[in-house]
C-alpha positions as CSV (number, residue, x, y, z in Angstrom):
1,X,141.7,119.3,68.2
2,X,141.6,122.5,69.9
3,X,139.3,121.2,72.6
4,X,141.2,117.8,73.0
5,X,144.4,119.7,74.0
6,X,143.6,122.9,75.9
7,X,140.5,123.4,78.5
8,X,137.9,126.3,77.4
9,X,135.0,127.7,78.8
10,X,131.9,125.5,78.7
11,X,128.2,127.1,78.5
12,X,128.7,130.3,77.5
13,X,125.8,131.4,74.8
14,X,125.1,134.0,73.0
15,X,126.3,136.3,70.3
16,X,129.8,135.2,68.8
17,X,133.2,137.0,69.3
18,X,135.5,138.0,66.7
19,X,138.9,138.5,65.9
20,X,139.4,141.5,64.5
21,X,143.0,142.0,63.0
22,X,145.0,144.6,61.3
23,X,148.9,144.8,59.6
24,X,150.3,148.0,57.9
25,X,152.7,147.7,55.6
26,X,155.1,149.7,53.0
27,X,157.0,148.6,50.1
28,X,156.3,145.0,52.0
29,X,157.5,145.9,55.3
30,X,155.6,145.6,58.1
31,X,155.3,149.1,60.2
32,X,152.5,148.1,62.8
33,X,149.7,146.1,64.0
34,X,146.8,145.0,66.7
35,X,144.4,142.8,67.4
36,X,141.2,142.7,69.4
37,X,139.2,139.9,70.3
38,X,135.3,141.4,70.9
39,X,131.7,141.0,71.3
40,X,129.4,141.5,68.4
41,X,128.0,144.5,69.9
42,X,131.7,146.1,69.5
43,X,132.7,145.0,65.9
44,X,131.9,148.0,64.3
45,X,134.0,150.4,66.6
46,X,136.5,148.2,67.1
47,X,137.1,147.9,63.3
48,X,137.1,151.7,62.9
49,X,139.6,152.4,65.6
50,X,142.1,149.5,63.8
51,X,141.7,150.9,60.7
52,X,142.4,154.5,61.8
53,X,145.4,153.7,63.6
54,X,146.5,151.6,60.5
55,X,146.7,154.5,58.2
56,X,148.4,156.7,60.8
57,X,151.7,154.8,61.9
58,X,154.3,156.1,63.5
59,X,156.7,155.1,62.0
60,X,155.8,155.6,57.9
61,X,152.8,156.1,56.3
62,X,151.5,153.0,54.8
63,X,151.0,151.8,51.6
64,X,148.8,149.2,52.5
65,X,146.9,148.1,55.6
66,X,144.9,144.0,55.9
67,X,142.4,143.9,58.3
68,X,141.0,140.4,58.6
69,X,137.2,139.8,60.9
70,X,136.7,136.3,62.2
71,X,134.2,134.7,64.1
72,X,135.2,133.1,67.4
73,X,132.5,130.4,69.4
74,X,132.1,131.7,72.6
75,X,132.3,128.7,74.2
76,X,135.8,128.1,72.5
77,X,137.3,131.2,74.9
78,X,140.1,129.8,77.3
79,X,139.6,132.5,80.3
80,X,143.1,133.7,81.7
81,X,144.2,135.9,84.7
82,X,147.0,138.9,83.7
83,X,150.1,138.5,85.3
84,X,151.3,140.9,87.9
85,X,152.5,144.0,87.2
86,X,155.9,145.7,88.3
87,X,157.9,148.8,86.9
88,X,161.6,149.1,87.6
89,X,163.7,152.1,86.8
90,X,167.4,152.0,86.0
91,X,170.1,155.0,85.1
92,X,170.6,153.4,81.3
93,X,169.8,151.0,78.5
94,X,172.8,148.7,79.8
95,X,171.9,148.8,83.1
96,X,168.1,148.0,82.2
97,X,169.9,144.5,80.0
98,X,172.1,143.9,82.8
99,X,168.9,143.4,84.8
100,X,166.5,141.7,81.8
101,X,169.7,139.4,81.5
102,X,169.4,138.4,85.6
103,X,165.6,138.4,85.7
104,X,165.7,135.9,82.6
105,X,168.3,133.6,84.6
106,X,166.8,133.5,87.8
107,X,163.8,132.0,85.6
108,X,165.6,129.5,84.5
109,X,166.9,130.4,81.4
110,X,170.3,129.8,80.6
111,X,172.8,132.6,80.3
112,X,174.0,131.6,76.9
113,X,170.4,131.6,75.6
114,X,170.1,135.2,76.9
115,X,173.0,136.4,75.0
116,X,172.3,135.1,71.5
117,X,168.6,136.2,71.8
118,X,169.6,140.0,72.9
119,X,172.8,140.0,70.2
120,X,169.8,139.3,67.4
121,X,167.6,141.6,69.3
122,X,170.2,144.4,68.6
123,X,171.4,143.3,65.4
124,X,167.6,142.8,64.3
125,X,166.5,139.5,64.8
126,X,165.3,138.8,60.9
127,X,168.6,139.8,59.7
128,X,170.2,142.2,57.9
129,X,169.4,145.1,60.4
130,X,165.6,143.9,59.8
131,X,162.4,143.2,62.3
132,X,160.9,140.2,62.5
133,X,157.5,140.3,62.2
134,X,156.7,138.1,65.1
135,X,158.6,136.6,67.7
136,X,161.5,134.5,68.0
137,X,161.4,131.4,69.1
138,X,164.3,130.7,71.5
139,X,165.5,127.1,73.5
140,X,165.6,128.1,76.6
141,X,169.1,125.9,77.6
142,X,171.2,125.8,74.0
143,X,169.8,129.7,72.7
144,X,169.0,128.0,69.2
145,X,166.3,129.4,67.6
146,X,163.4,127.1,66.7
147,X,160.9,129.6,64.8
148,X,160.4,127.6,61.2
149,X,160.2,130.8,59.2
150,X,163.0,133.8,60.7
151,X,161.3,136.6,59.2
152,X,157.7,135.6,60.3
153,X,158.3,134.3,63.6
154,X,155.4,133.2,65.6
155,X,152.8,135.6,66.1
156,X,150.6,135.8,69.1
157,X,147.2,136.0,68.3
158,X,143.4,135.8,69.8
159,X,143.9,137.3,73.3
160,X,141.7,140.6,75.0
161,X,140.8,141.8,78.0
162,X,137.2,141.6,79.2
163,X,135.7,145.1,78.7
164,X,134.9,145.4,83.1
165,X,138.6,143.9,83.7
166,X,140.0,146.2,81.2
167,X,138.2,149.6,82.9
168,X,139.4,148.0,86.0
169,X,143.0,147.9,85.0
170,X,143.2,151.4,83.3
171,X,141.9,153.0,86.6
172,X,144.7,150.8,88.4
173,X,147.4,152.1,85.9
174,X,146.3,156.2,85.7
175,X,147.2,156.3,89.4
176,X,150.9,155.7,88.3
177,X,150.5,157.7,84.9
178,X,150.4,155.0,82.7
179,X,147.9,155.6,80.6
180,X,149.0,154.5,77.0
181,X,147.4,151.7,75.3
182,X,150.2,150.1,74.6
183,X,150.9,149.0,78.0
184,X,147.4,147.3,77.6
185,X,147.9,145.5,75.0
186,X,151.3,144.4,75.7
187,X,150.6,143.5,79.1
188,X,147.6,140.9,77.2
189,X,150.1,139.0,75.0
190,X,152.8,138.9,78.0
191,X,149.8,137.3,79.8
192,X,149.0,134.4,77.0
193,X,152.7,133.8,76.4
194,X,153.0,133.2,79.5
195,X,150.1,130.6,80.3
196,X,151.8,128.5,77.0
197,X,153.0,125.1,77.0
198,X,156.7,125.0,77.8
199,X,157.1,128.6,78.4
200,X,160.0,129.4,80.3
201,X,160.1,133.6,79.7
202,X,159.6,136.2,77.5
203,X,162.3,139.3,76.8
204,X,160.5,142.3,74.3
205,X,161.5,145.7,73.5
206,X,160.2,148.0,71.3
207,X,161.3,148.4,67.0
208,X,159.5,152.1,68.0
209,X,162.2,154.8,67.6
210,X,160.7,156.7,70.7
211,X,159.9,154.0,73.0
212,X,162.4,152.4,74.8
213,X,160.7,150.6,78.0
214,X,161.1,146.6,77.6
215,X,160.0,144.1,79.7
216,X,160.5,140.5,80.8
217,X,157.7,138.4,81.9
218,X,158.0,134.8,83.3
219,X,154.9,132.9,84.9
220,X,156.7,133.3,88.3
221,X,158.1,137.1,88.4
222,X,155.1,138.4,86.0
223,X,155.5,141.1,83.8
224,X,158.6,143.2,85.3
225,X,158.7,146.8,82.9
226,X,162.5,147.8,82.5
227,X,162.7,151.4,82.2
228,X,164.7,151.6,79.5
229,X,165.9,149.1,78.0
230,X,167.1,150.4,74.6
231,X,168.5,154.1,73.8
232,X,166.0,156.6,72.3
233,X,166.5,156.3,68.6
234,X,167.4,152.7,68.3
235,X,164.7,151.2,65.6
236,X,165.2,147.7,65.9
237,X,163.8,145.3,68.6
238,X,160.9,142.6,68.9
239,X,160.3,139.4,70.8
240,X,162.1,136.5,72.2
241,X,160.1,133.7,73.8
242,X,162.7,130.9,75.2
243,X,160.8,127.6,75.2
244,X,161.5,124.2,76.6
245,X,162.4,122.2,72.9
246,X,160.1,119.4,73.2
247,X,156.5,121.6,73.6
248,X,157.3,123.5,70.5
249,X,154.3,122.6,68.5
250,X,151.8,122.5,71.2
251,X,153.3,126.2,72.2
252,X,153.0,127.6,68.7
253,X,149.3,125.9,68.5
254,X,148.5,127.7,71.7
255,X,150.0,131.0,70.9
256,X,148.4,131.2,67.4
257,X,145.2,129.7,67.4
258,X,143.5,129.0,70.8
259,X,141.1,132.5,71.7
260,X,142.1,133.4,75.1
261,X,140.2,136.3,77.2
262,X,141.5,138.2,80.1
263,X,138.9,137.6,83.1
264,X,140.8,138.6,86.1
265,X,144.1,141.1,87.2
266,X,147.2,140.6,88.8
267,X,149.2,142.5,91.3
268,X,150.2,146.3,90.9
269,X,153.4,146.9,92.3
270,X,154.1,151.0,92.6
271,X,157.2,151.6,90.3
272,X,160.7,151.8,91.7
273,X,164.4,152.0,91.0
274,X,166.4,149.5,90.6
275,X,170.5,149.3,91.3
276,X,172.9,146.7,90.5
């Protein structure tokens, strides 16, 4: 069914991919996770490096860390380009909203929308001060959330950068200091979200204590860093994706299940301030 519904690379041979996942968890709560999606040849190392930064969150040490391998056809990989790149600084975490909350409208999603998804965002978007897991699933014109389970969410899954584009990229980045692999990886998800069915945009910041850089990415604006966009300290945070209603199930389908690999880069805007 995969095939029937989204276009994938045709005559690709050799050697198979695999998804290599990994979820840390204590006492049941989820403290961290990644994902590659790699060639044979890198299985092993990839594997090891997951594993390592499993057992050595940030956040708490774990009591228990999944990793799961699974093979992926080659010729089942739907080839995407990153979206473009831009950094904007502002003076405070209120400021850097005030902005996510314009950049989100001028995409098309409604204001109401925005403030229900950033009032769960702050209150913790599982409830009860609590992270979801995944991300939230938001209409992009009423705000109500369409995710079927609120503590799961949907997780975004089977997406990497081709090894070349990746070098590329991080050469692009160091010339601006941003060297931390978590722009990397965010940067890969914000790309697939994006090329979903019915996407409208996508609002994120960080349940990391010490990070507090968000971003919103839309398929027209690309992925615009907010720097910051929550106070040092703050643990909560996570994902919104506000959808058009009617493609909710291909969008889940597509975020969760099709293989997607990052082939070519986007823009790379030098990094600026920003002033309401």
């Amino acid at each position: 069914m995969e095939r029937d519904i989204f276009p994938v690379v045709h005559g690709v041979r050799g050697k198979p991919f695999y998804s290599v996942r990994m979820r840390a968890s204590r006492h049941g709560r989820h403290l961290s996770g990644a994902e590659r999606l790699i060639p044979a040849s890198r299985l092993a190392a990839a594997v090891t490096a997951l594993l390592r930064r499993g057992v050595s969150s940030p956040v708490q040490q774990p009591d228990r860390v999944i990793l799961r391998v699974d093979p992926v056809a080659p010729r089942l990989l739907h080839p995407l380009s990153a979206l473009p790149i831009q950094t904007l600084k502002v003076s405070s975490p209120a400021q850097g909203r005030l902005l996510a909350s314009r950049l989100l409208q001028a995409s098309g999603v409604a204001p109401r929308a925005v403030r229900r998804a950033m009032r769960d965002l702050r209150r913790g978007a599982a409830g009860g001060g609590q992270c979801m897991r995944g991300a939230m699933l938001v209409d992009a014109q009423s705000g109500r959330r369409l995710e079927a389970d609120p503590q799961r969410g949907v997780r975004v899954s089977r997406v990497d950068w081709d090894a070349r584009v990746e070098r590329r990229l991080v050469k692009r980045l160091a010339r601006y200091g941003l060297t931390h692999h978590r722009l990397r990886e965010a940067l890969a998800l914000a790309s697939k979200v994006a090329a979903a069915p019915g996407m409208v945009a996508e609002l994120c910041w960080s349940d990391d204590p010490t990070y507090t850089t968000g971003y919103v990415s839309t398929p027209r604006l690309g992925y615009v860093r907010i720097a910051p966009l929550k106070a040092e300290g703050d643990p909560l945070g996570g994902r919104a994706f506000f959808i058009r209603a009617e493609s909710l199930s291909a969008c889940v389908a597509f975020l969760e299940r099709i293989p997607c690999r990052i082939v070519a880069l986007g823009s790379l805007t030098p990094p600026r301030t920003w002033r309401a």
